[in-house]
C-alpha positions in Angstrom: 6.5 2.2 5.0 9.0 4.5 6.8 7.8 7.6 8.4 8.9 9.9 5.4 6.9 8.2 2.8 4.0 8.2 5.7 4.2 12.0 6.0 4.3 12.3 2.3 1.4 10.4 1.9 -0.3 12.2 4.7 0.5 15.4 3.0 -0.3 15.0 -0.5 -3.4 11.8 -0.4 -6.5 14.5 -0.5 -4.5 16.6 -3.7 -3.9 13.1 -5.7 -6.7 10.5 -6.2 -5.0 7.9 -7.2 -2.4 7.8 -4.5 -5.4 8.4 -1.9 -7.4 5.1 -3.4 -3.7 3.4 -3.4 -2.8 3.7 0.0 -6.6 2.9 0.9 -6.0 0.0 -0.2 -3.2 -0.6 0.8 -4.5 -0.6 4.2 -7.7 -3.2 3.6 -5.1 -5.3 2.4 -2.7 -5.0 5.1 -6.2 -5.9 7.1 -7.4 -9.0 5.5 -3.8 -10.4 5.5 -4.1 -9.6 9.2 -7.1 -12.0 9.2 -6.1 -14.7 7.6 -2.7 -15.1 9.4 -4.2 -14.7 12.6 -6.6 -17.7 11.7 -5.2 -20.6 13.2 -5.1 -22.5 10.4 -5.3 -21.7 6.7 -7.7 -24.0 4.4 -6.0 -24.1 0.9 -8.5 -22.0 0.1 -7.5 -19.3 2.7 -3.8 -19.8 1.6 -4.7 -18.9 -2.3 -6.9 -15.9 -1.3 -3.5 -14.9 1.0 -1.3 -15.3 -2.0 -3.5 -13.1 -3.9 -4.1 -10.1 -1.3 0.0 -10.4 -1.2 0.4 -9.9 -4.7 -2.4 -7.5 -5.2 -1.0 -5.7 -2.4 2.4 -5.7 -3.5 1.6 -4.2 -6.8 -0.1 -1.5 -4.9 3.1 -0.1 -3.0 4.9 -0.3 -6.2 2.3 2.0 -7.7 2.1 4.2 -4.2 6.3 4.1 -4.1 6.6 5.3 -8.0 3.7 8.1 -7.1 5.8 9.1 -3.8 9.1 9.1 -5.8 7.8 12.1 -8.2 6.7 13.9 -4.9 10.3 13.3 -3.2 11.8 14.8 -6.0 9.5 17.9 -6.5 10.3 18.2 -2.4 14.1 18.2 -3.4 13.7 21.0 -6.2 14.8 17.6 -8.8 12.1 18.7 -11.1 
């Protein structure tokens, strides 16, 4: 995330729930992909569950990106 987005989500995650839970986790994902890559080797059954945590955490910045996108714009004055 770039350090805008950061400071967005700094200043607005204890006024908005759902971005709060978002970018929480976010972050335990970010975690247990940290884990399993750092395992020196992946069973296939670590690879699947790291496949998973990807997508699942993938769908979560798109959710935390649209959320930040209607703050950026109330910021500019867009809205």
């Amino acid at each position: 995330m770039e350090q805008y987005e950061l400071e967005l989500i700094a200043k607005y995650g204890d006024k908005d729930e759902e971005l709060k839970r978002l970018w929480e986790q976010h972050l335990e994902y970010e975690k247990q992909v940290e884990r399993l890559e750092n395992k020196p080797y992946l069973t296939p059954e670590d690879d699947i569950e790291l496949k998973k945590i990807k997508k699942l955490k993938l769908a979560g910045k798109t959710k935390i990106q649209a959320i930040l996108e209607k703050y950026r714009k109330m910021e500019e004055g867009q809205e």
